[in-house]
VOGU-3710 file (C-alpha; in Angstrom, 3 decimals, decimal comma):
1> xxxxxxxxxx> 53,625/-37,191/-33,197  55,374/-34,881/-31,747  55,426/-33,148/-28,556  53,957/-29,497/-29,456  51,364/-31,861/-31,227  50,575/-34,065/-28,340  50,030/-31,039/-26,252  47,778/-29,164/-28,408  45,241/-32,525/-28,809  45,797/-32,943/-24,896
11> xxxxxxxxxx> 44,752/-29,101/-24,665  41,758/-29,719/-26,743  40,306/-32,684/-25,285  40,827/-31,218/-21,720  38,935/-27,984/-22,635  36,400/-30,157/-24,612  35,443/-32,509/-21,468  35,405/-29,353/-19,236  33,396/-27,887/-21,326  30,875/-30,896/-21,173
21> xxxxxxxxxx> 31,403/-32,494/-17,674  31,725/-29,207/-15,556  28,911/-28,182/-12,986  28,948/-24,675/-14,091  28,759/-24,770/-18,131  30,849/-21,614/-19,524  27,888/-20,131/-21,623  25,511/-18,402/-20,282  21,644/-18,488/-19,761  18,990/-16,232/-21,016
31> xxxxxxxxxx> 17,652/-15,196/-18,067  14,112/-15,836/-17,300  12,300/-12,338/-17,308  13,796/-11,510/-20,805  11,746/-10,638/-23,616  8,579/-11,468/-21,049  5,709/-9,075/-19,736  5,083/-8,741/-15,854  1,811/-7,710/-15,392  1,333/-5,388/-12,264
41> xxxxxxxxxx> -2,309/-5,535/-10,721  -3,225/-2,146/-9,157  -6,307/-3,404/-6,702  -8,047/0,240/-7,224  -9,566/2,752/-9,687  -6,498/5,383/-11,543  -5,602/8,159/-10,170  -4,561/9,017/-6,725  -1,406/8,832/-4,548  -1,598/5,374/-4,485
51> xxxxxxxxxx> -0,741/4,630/-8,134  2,245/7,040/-7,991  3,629/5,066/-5,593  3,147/2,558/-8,116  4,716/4,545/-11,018  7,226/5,366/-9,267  8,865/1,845/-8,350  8,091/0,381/-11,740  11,242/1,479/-13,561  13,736/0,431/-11,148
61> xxxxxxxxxx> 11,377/-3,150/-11,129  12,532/-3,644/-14,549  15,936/-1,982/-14,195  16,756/-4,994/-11,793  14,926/-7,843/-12,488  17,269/-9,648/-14,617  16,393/-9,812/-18,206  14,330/-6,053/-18,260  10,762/-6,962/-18,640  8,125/-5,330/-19,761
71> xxxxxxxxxx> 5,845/-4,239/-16,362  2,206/-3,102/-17,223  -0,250/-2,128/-14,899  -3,498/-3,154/-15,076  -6,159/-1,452/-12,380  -9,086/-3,799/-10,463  -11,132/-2,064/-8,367  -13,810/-3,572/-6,044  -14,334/-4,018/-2,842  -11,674/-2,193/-1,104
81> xxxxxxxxxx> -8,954/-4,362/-2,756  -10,632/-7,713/-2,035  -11,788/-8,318/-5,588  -7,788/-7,587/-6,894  -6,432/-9,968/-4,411  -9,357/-12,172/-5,035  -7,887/-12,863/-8,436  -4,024/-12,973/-7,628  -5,128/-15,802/-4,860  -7,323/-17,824/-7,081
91> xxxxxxxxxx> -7,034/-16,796/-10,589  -3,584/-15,570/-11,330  -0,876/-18,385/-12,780  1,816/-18,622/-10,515  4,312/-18,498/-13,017  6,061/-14,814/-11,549  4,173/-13,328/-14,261  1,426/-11,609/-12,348  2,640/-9,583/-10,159  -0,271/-7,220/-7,412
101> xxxxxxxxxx> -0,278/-3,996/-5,304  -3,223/-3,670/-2,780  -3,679/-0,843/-0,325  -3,494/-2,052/3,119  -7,313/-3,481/2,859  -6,204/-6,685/2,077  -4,536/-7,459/5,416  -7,468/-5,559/7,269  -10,274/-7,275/5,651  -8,710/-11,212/5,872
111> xxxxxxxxxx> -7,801/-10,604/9,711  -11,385/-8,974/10,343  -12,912/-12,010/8,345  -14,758/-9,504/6,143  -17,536/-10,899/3,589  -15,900/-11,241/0,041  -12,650/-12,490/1,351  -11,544/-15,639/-0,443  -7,927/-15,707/-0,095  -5,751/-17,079/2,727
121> xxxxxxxxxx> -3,649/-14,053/4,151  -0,978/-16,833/5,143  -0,054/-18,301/2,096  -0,051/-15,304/-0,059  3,664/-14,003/-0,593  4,294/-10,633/0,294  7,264/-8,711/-1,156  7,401/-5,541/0,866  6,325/-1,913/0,544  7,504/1,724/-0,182
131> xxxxxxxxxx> 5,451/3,420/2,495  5,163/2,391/5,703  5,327/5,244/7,587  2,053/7,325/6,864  0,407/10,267/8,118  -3,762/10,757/7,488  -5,357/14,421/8,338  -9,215/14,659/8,833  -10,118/18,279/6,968  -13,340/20,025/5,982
141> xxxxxxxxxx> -13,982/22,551/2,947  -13,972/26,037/4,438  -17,275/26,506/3,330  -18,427/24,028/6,090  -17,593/26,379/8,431  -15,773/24,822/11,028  -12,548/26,914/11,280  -11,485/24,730/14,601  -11,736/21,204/16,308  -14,352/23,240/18,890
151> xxxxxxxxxx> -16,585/23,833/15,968  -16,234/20,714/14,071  -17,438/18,578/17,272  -20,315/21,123/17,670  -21,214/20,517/14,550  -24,166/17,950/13,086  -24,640/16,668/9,783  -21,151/16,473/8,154  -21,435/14,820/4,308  -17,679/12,773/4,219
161> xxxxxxxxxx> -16,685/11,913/1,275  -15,145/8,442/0,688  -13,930/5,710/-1,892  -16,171/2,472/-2,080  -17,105/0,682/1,466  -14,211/-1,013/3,151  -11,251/1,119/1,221  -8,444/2,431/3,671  -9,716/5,706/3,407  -13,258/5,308/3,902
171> xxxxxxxxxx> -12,436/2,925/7,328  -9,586/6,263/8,423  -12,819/8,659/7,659  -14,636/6,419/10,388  -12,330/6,022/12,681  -11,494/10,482/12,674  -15,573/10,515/12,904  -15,889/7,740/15,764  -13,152/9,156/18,090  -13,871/13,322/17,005
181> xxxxxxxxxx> -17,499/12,207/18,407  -19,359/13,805/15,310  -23,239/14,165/15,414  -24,816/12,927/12,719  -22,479/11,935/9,913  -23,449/10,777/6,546  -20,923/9,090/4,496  -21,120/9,829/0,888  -19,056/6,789/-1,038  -18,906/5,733/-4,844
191> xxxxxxxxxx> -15,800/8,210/-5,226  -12,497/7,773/-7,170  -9,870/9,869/-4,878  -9,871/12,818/-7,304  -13,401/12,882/-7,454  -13,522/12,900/-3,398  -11,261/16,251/-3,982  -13,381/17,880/-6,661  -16,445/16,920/-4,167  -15,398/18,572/-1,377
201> xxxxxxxxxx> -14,365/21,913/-3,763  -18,127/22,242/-5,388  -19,234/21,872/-2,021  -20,782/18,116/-2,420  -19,476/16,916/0,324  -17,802/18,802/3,395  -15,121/16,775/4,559  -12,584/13,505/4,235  -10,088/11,525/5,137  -6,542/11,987/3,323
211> xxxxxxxxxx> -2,430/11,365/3,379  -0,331/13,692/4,186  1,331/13,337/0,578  -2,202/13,866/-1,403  -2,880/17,181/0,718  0,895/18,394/-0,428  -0,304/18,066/-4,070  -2,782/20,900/-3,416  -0,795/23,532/-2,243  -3,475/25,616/-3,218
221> xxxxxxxxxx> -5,808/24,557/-0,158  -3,187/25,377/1,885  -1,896/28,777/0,782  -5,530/30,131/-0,190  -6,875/28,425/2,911  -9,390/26,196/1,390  -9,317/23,584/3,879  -9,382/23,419/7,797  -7,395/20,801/9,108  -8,532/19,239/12,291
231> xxxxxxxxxx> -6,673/15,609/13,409  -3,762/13,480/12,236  -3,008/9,784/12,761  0,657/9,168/12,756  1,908/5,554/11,692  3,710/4,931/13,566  2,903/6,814/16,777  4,981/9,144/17,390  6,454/10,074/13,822  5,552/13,551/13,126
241> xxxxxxxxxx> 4,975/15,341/9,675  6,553/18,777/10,308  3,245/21,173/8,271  0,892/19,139/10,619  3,447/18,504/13,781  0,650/20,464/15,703  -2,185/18,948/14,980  -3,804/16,407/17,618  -3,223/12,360/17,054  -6,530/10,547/17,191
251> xxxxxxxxxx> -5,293/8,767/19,845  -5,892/11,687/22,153  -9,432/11,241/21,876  -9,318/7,424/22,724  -11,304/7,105/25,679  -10,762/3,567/26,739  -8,346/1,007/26,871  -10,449/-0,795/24,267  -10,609/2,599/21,679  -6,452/3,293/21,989
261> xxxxxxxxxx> -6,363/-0,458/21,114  -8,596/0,379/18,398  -5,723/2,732/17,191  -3,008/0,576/17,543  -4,798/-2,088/15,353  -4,983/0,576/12,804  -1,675/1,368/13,222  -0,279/-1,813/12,857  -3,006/-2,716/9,398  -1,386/0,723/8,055
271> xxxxxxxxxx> 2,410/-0,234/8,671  2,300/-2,768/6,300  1,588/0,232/3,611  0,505/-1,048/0,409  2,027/-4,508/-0,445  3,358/-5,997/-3,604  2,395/-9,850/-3,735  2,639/-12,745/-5,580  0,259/-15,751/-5,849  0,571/-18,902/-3,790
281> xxxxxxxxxx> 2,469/-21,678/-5,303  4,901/-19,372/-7,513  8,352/-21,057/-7,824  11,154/-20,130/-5,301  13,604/-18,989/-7,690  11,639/-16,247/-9,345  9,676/-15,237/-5,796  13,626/-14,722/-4,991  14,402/-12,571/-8,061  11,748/-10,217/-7,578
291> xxxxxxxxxx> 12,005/-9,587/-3,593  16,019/-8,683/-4,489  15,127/-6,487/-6,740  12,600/-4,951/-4,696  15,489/-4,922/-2,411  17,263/-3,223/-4,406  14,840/-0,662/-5,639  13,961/0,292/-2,526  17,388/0,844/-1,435  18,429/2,531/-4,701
301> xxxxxxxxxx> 19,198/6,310/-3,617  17,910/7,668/-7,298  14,794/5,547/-6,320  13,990/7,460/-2,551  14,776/10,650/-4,295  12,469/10,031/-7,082  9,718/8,261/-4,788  9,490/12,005/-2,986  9,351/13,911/-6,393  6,282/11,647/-7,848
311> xxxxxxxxxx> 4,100/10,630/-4,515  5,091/13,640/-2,917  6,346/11,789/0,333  9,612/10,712/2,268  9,863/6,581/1,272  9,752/4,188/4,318  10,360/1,234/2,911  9,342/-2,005/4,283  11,532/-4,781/3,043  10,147/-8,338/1,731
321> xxxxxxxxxx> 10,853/-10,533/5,138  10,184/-7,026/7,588  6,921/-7,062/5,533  6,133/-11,011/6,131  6,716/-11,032/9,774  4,802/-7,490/10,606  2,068/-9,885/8,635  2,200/-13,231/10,298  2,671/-11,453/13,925  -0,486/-8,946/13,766
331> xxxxxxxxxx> -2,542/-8,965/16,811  -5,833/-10,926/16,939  -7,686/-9,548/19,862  -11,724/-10,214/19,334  -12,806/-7,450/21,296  -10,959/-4,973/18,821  -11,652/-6,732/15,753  -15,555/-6,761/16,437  -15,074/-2,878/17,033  -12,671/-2,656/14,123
341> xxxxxxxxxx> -15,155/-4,659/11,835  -17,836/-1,956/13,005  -16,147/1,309/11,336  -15,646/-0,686/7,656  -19,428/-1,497/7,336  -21,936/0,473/5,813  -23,671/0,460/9,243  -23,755/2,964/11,627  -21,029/4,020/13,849  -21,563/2,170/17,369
351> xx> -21,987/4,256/20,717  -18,837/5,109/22,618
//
């Protein structure tokens, strides 16, 4: 044989062993997500601000989770989130398949040790959120005649609308109504959030909790003056929304050290927006596919730009591990939480 021919068969069996022995084979794997369907559990009813947050991080989900999947949304409502995250805890296969988005009830509710719980707040995974930062105004239909924070305090009987008992924005209506010092309030719940909206226009209800982002959707109650707007809560304190820069913070109404730690609790339940998580027990590797890609997303400037156009807010994103920690390190003060645990019931308000 010779030597071109030796070196071609010594070419072909070193390529061939390499090709065998080699840590790192040449071809390449399908990855994992391709060809499968994600699907995205939305723990309330359609409509609202909070499933256009939704919407609006879904296409950049599939963008960069390798492989492209398919991401359907599928909507549980029940029990301000509990009954959503019920099912991620205990019934969901933690295969990276099942993937949920809860309003911040689901931190609220397992710290408070609310009824109806069943999941373990520490071992679910968290994977971060698009709004942190959030801004909730207390406002009455104009019709209710209480053109200023004078009147609305002088006021009795005020019908405030709400979503089911426990929901973010039914505890936020509670806390504006504690601290305001309203007389007599009835709170009228059962409502989807664009039924609250089309309440408090026929004049079913006179007033309600909402984000600053919903309220910029109806332009119309601002411009045709449709709405009085009477208190904000900034999250966090101290981050101002420039339409409502001059309204009071609730905190200003705090009268005790135990009512401005009242606030900060529900400052600190609110940072942690409205979290994306993933059942207990779901494999490393694909819990680490989907928090980069969250990553990304949420650092994607097409995606903040986009975010504002569809919810109608600035993003603050809250990354994976910021997300975990704000989690694991949230206060635990009795006192508060008995007082806390007090505005989400379907009791009465307790005395200042």
């Amino acid at each position: 044989m010779n030597s071109k021919c030796q070196l071609k068969v010594s070419l072909e069996v070193f390529f061939t062993l390499s090709f065998f022995l080699s840590p790192f084979p040449v071809f390449s794997q399908t990855p994992f997500y391709q060809g499968k369907t994600i699907t995205l559990i939305r723990g309330s009813t359609p409509g609202g601000v909070g499933e256009l947050r939704v919407r609006a991080v879904i296409p950049y989900l599939q963008k960069y989770i390798p492989g492209n999947p398919t991401i359907v949304m599928e909507f549980m409502p029940g029990g301000g989130g509990r009954k959503a995250t019920n099912y991620i805890y205990l019934r969901a296969r933690p295969d990276g398949l099942t993937l949920g988005n809860m309003g911040g009830g689901l931190i609220r509710n397992a710290v408070l040790g609310e009824t109806g719980v069943e999941y373990d707040l520490d071992k679910l995974i968290f994977l971060g959120t698009p709004n942190s930062a959030a801004h909730y105004i207390f406002l009455t239909n104009k019709a209710f005649g209480t053109d200023s924070l004078e009147k609305l305090r002088a006021s009795s009987g005020i019908r405030v609308g709400a979503h089911a008992v426990g929901h973010d924005i039914y505890v936020t209506a509670r806390l504006f109504v504690y601290l305001l010092d309203l007389k007599e309030p009835r709170f009228v719940t059962g409502y989807s959030d664009p039924e609250i909206n089309l309440a408090l226009m026929r004049g079913e209800v006179d007033g309600r909790a909402q984000t600053t982002e919903s309220i910029e959707r109806h332009q119309d109650w601002i411009e045709k003056r449709l709405v009085d707007f009477h208190g904000v809560i900034e999250v966090p304190k101290g981050r101002k929304y420039p339409r409502f820069a001059h309204l009071p913070d609730i905190e200003s109404f705090a009268r005790s050290d135990k009512e401005r730690r009242l606030v900060a609790m529900f400052r600190t339940f609110r940072l942690v927006g409205s979290p994306y998580i993933l059942p207990p027990g779901t494999p490393k590797e694909r819990v680490e596919i989907l928090a980069e890609a969250i990553r990304k997303t949420f650092k994607d400037p097409a995606f903040l730009k986009d975010f504002k156009k569809v919810a109608g807010a600035e993003p603050s994103p809250l990354m994976p591990e910021e997300q975990e920690k704000t989690v694991r390190e949230l206060p635990r003060d009795p006192e508060t939480i008995d007082l806390f645990k007090k505005l989400g019931d379907a009791g009465p308000l307790p005395p200042r």
